[in-house]
C-alpha positions in Angstrom: -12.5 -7.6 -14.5 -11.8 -8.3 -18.0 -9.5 -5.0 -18.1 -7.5 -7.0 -15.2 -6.7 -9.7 -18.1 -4.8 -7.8 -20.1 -1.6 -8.3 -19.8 -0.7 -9.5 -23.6 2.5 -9.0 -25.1 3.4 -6.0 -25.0 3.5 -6.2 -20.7 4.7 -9.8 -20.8 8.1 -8.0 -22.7 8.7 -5.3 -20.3 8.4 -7.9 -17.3 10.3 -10.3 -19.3 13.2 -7.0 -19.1 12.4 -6.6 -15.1 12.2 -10.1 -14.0 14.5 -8.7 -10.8 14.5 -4.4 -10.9 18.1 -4.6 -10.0 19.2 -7.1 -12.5 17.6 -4.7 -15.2 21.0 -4.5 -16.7 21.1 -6.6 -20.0 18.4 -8.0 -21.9 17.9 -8.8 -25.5 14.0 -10.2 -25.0 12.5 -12.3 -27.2 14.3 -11.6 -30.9 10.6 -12.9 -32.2 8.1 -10.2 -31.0 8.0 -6.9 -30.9 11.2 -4.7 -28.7 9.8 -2.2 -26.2 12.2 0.4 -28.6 8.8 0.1 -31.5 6.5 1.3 -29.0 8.4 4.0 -26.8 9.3 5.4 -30.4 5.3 5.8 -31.3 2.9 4.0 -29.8 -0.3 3.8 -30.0 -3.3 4.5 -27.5 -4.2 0.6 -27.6 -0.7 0.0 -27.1 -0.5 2.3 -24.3 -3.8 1.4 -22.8 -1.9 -2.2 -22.7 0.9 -0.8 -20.4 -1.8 0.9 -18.3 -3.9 -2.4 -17.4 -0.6 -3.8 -16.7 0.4 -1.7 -14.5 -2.2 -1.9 -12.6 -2.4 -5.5 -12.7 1.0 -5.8 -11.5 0.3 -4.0 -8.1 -1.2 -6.6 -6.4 2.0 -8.9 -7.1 3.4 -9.9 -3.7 0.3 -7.8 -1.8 0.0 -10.1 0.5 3.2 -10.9 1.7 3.5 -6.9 1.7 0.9 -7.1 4.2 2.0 -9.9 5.9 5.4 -8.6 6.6 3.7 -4.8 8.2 1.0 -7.1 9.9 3.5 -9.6 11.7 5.7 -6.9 12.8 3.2 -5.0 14.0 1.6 -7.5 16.3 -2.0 -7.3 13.9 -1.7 -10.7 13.0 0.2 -14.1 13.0 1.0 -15.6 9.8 0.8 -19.7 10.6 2.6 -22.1 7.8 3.7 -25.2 8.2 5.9 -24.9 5.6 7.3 -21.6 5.7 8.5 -20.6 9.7 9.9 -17.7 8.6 6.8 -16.0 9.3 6.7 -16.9 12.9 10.7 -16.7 13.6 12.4 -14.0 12.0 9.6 -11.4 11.3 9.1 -11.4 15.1 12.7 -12.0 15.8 11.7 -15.4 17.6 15.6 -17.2 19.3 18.0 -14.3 18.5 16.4 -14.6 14.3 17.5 -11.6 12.4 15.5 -10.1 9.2 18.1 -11.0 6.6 18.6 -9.4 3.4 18.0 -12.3 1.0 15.1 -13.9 2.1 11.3 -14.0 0.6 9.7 -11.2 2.9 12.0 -8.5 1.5 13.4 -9.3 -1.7 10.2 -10.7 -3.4 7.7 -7.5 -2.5 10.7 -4.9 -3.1 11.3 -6.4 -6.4 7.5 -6.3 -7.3 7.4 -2.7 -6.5 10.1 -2.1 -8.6 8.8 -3.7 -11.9 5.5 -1.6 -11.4 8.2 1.7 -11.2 9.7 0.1 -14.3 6.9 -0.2 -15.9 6.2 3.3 -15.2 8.7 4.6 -16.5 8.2 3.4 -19.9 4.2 4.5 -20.1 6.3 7.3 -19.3 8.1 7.3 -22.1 6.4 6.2 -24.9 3.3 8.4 -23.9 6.0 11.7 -24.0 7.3 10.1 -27.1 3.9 9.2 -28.6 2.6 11.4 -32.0 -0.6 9.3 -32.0 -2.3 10.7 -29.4 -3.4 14.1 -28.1 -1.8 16.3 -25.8 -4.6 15.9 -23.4 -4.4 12.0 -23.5 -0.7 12.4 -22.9 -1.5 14.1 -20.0 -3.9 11.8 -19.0 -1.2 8.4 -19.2 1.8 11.1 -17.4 -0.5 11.7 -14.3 -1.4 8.2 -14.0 2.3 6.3 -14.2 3.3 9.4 -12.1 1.0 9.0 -9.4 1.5 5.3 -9.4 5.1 5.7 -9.5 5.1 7.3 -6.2 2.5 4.9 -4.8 4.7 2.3 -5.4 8.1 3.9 -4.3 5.8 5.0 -1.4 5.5 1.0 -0.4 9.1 0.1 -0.6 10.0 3.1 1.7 7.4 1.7 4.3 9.7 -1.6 4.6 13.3 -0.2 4.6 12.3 3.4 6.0 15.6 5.2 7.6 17.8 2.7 4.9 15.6 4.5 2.4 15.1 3.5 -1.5 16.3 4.6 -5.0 14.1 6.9 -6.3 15.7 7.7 -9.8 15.7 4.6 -11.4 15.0 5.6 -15.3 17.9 4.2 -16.8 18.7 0.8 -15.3 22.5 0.6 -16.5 22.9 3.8 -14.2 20.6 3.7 -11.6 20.5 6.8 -9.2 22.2 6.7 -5.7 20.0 5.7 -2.4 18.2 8.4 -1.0 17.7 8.9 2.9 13.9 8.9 4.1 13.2 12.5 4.1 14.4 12.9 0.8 12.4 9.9 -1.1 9.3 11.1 1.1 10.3 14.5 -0.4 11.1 12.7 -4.1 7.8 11.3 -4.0 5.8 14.2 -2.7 7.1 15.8 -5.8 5.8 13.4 -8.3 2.7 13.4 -6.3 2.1 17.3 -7.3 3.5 16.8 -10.7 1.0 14.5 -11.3 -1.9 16.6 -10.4 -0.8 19.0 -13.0 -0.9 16.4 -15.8 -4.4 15.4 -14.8 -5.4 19.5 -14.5 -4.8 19.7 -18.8 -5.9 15.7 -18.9 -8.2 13.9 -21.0 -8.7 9.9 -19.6 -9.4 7.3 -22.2 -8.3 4.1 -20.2 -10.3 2.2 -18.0 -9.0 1.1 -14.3 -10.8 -1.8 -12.9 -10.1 -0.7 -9.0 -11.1 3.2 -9.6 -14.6 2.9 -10.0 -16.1 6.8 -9.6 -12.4 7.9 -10.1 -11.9 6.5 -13.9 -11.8 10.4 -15.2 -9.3 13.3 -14.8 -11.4 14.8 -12.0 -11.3 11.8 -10.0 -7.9 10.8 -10.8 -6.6 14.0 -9.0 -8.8 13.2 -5.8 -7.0 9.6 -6.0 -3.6 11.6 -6.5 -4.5 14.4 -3.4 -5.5 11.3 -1.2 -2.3 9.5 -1.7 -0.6 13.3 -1.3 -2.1 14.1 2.2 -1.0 10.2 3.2 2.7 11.8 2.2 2.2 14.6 4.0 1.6 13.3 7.3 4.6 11.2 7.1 6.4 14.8 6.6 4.3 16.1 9.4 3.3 18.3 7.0 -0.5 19.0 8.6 -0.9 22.4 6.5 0.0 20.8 3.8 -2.4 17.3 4.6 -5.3 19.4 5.2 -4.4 21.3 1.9 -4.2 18.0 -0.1 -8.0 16.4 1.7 -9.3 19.0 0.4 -8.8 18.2 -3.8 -9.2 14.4 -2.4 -12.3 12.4 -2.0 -12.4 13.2 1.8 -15.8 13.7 3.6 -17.1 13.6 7.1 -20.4 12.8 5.8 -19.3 10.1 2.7 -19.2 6.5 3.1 -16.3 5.2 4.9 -15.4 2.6 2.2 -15.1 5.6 -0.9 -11.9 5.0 -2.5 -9.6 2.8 -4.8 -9.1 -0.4 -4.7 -7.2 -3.4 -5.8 -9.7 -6.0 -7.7 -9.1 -9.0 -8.0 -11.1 -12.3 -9.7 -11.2 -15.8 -10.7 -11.2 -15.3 -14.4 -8.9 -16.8 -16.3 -5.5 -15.0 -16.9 -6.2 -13.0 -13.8 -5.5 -13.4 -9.8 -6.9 -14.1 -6.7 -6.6 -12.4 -3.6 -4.0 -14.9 -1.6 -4.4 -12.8 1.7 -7.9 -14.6 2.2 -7.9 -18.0 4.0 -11.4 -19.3 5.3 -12.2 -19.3 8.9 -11.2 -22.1 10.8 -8.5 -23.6 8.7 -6.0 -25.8 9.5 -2.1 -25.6 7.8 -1.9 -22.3 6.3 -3.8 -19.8 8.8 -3.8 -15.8 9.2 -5.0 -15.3 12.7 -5.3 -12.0 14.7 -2.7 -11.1 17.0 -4.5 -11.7 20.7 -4.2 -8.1 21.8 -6.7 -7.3 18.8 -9.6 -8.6 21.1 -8.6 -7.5 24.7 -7.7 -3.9 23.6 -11.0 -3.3 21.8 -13.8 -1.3 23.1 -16.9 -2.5 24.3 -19.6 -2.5 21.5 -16.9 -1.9 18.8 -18.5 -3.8 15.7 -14.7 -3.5 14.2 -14.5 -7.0 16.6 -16.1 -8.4 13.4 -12.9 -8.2 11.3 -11.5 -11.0 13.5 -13.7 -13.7 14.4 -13.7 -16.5 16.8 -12.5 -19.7 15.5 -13.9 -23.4 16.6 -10.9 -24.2 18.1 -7.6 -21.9 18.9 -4.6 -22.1 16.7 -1.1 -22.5 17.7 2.8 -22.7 16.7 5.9 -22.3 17.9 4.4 -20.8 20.7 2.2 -18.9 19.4 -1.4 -18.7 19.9 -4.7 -17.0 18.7 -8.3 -17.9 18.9 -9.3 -15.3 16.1 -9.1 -15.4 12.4 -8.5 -12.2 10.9 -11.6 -11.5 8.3 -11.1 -8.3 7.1 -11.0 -10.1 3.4 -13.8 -12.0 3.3 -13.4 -14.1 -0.2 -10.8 -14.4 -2.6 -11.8 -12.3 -4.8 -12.2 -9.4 -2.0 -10.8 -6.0 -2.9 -7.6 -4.7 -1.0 -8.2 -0.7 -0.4 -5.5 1.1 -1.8 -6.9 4.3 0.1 -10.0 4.8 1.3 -12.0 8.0 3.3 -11.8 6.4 6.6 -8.5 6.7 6.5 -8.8 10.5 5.1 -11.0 11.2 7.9 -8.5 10.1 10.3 -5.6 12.0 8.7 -8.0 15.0 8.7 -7.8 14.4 12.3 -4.3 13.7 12.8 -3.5 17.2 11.1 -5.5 19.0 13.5 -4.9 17.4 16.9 -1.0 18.1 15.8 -2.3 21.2 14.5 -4.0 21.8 18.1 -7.3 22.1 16.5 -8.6 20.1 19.1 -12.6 20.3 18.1 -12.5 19.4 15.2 -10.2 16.7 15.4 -12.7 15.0 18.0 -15.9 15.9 15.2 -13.9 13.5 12.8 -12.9 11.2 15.9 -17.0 10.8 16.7 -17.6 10.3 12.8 -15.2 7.1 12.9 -16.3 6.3 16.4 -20.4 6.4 15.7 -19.9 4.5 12.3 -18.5 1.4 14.6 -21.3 1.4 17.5 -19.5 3.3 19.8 -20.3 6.7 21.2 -18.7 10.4 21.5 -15.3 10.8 22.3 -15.4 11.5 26.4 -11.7 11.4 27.3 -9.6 14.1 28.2 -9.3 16.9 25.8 -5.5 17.4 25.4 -3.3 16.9 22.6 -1.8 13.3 23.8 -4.8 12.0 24.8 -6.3 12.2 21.5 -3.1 11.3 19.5 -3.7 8.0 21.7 -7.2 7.7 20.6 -6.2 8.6 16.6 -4.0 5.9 16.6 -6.5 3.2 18.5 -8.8 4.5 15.6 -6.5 3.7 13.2 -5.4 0.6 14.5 -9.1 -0.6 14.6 -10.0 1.2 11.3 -7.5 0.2 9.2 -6.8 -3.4 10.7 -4.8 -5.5 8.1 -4.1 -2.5 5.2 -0.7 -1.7 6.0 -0.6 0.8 8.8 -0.2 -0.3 12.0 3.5 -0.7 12.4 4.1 2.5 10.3 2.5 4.3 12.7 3.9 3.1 15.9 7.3 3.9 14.2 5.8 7.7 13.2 5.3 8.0 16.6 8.3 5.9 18.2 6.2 3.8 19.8 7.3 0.4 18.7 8.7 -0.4 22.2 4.8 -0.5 23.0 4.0 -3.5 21.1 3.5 -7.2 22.9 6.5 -9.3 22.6 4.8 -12.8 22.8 8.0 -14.9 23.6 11.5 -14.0 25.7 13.7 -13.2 23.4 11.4 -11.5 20.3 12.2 -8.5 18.9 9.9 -5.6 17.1 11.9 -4.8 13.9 12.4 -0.5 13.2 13.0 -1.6 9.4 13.7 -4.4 6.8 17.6 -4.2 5.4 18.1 -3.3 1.8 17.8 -6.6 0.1 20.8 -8.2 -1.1 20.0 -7.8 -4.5 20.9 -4.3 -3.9 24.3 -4.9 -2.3 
């Protein structure tokens, strides 16, 4: 994890500039240390190495609230705090609550999207700009702030959705126009692909501490293809998500946990993971939402990601019995994406595809790997988009999916409402920062 502590001066400028991505008008920085002008003008491969470890550092800011806020919608999970209610009344809509525009869940994740983007752009920068590197190595820093880039923009469009997000956002005294959803998933797409061209002439001399197996060119383009075919089934693009699996790290027969993560540790300088809270804890709980349990399968060893506590939990008339433990430590890695869930898009793309075998051969691999046997149900396309999604849903408990796919499929109105008068939310507003 020592890359992880690396955020040194050069990083602590640039989020100095972006303490809020909107406010990014002004900012004269600290008149004592070095401007970000010296390094975009020719920096070096230490210096740019810097804005690299950064960047990826600065992912996991606001991860778990991201999480939170796709989890309590979603019905995965109840977030209990006894000294933030928020959690329990307006992301569930709880007594005519409304998501507003100004509060925590919205404006603190958005923003922390937004300084990763910003910080993006200037690896992008200084990396075109840089004469002390090869053109191979500038490859190699394009392809990774592109692909994070989109990643990133990616997340923000997941909250707001059909309010959509900015996507050009290079020059922060002229920032580009909001774009509707099918265009940023289009915007982003495209940075995707232009990304896997820089790594195809890329050399990699940087280090990632969550892309272990995928620190080199080669593997940098299966991270890239893996996010691309996650794109492309948003587009319901299944051509083009069975193209993109197959430059990614998917395999039927590969462990289900391949992929990239974020990392996190108890070193000093670096963070924890602040979505883990032990089991049986009193206060501040994450518990699963009760439908978790009584939807799931006989035998299903995917019952292990939320156990049973000593004693139920409960607030403003809520109640759970189950504590989610999908992260079992604070120091557990987050997937950013992983091959289970490539093995489920492969069979997303072909059930829509009407490739109906071979959508139930990936169906059996997930199935198998969690103690439960073949798909028996009827073989129709509805049926097994039903049983996708209850894979997903069980697969990919607590990793940001859940509500995004009831929306894909406008199935929102399925979800429990656990009090009269709660509401499942289609969207968060544009924050106000924004307005």
């Amino acid at each position: 994890m020592n890359i992880m502590k690396k955020y040194i001066t050069i990083y602590a400028v640039l989020l100095g500039i972006c303490l809020v991505f909107s406010s990014c008008k002004k900012d004269y920085g600290n008149l004592n240390n070095a401007t970000v002008e010296d390094f975009l003008t020719n920096a070096s491969k230490a210096e740019l190495n810097n804005l690299v470890s950064g960047t990826e550092s600065g992912m996991r800011n606001f991860l778990a609230l991201y999480l939170d806020d796709i989890g309590t919608i979603g019905r995965e999970l109840y977030h209990f705090s006894t000294s933030e209610p928020r959690y329990v009344t307006d992301l569930l809509g709880a007594n005519n609550a409304t998501l507003s525009n100004s509060n925590f869940y919205i404006v603190n994740p958005w923003a922390a999207r937004y300084r990763v983007v910003k910080n993006c752009n200037i690896l992008i920068q200084a990396a075109a700009n840089s004469k002390l590197i090869t053109d191979g190595q500038r490859s190699g820093y394009l392809g990774f702030a592109r692909t994070i880039k989109a990643y990133q923009l990616l997340m923000n469009l997941n909250l707001t959705d059909s309010n959509g997000i900015r996507v050009n956002v290079e020059n922060p005294d002229n920032l580009g126009s909001f774009v509707n959803y099918n265009a940023a998933l289009a915007a982003i797409s495209s940075l995707l692909d232009s990304a896997q061209n820089d790594f195809s002439n890329a050399s990699i001399d940087f280090k990632l501490a969550g892309f272990s197996g995928f620190n080199d060119a080669p593997g940098l383009t299966k991270f890239n293809r893996a996010l691309a075919a996650r794109v492309d089934v948003y587009q319901q693009n299944w051509d083009g998500a069975l193209t993109a699996l197959t430059g990614s790290f998917f395999g039927l027969n590969n462990d289900l946990s391949m992929g990239i993560y974020h990392v996190f540790s108890s070193g000093s300088g670096d963070q924890l993971n602040t979505f883990f809270i032990p089991q049986n804890q009193t206060g501040e709980i994450r518990v699963a939402h009760p439908s978790y349990a009584t939807d799931i399968e006989a035998n299903d060893n995917r019952i292990n990601k939320a156990t049973l506590r000593s004693a139920p939990a409960s607030l403003n008339g809520l109640t759970s019995d189950r504590d989610i433990w999908v992260y079992t430590s604070s120091t557990a890695s987050v997937p950013i994406i992983r091959n289970e869930e490539l093995i489920l898009i492969y069979a997303e793309a072909n059930i829509q595809k009407n490739d109906l075998v071979d959508a139930v051969t990936a169906l059996n691999t997930i199935r198998n790997a969690h103690n439960l046997p073949n798909y028996s149900g009827i073989l129709s396309q509805p049926a097994l988009i039903s049983e996708m999604l209850n894979q997903r849903r069980y697969s990919l408990f607590c990793e940001g999916h859940w509500w995004i796919d009831m929306r894909r499929y406008n199935l929102l109105g399925k979800l429990p409402l656990d009090r009269v008068g709660d509401d499942v939310w289609t969207e968060f507003p544009l924050p106000v920062t924004e307005q």
